[in-house]
N, C-alpha and C positions, 0 to 999 in steps of 0.2 A: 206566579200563578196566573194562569189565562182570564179573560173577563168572558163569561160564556151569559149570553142571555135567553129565552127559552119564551117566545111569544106563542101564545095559548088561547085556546077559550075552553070555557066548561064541558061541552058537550062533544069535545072531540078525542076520540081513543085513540088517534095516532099520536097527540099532544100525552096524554097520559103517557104511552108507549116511550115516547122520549125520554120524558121526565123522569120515569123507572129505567132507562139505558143508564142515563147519565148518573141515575143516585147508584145503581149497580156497583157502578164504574166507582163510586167514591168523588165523583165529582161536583164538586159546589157549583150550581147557577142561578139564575134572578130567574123567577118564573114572573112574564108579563102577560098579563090575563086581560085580552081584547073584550071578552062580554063584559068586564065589571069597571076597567080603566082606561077610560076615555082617552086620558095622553098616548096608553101604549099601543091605542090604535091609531092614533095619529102617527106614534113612529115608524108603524106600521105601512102604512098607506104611504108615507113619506119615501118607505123606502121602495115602492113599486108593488109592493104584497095586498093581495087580498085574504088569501086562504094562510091555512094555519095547519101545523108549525113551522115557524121559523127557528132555524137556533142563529144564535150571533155568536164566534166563535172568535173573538178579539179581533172582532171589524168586518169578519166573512161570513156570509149569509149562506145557510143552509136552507132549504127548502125541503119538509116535507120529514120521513120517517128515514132519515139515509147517514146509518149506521156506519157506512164505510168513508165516507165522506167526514164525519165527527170522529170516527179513532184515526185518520191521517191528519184532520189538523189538531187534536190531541195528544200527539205522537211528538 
C-alpha cells in the first residue's frame, strides 16, 4: 500500500477536489490541514511549498489539482 499524504487548508476547493479524486479512487490518505496544524506547515514550508495542495505520493511531491500525475504514480 502506497503512503500518500494530502497537505490542505480549509478554504481551498482544489484541496477538497483532490481529496474527493482520491476518495473516488478508493484511496486511503493522511489529510494534512496547514490552517489548523502547525507541524504540517512546517513540513510544508520545509519542503519548498507555500500554496496548497500538495499530494505526497510515497516520497513524490505533487503540486496542485494534477490528476494525471497521481493515477501514473498510482499505477
Amino acid at each position: 500500500m502506497k503512503d500518500i499524504k494530502v497537505y490542505s487548508s480549509s478554504t481551498c476547493p482544489y484541496c477538497t477536489m483532490m481529496k474527493d479524486y482520491l476518495t473516488s479512487k478508493g484511496v486511503a490518505f493522511t489529510e494534512k490541514n496547514v490552517s489548523i496544524d502547525t507541524e504540517a506547515r512546517k513540513e510544508l514550508m520545509a519542503m519548498g511549498h507555500m500554496g496548497v495542495p500538495v499530494t505526497v505520493i510515497d516520497g513524490v511531491e505533487v503540486v496542485g489539482y494534477d490528476t494525471q500525475r497521481v493515477d501514473a504514480l498510482l499505477a
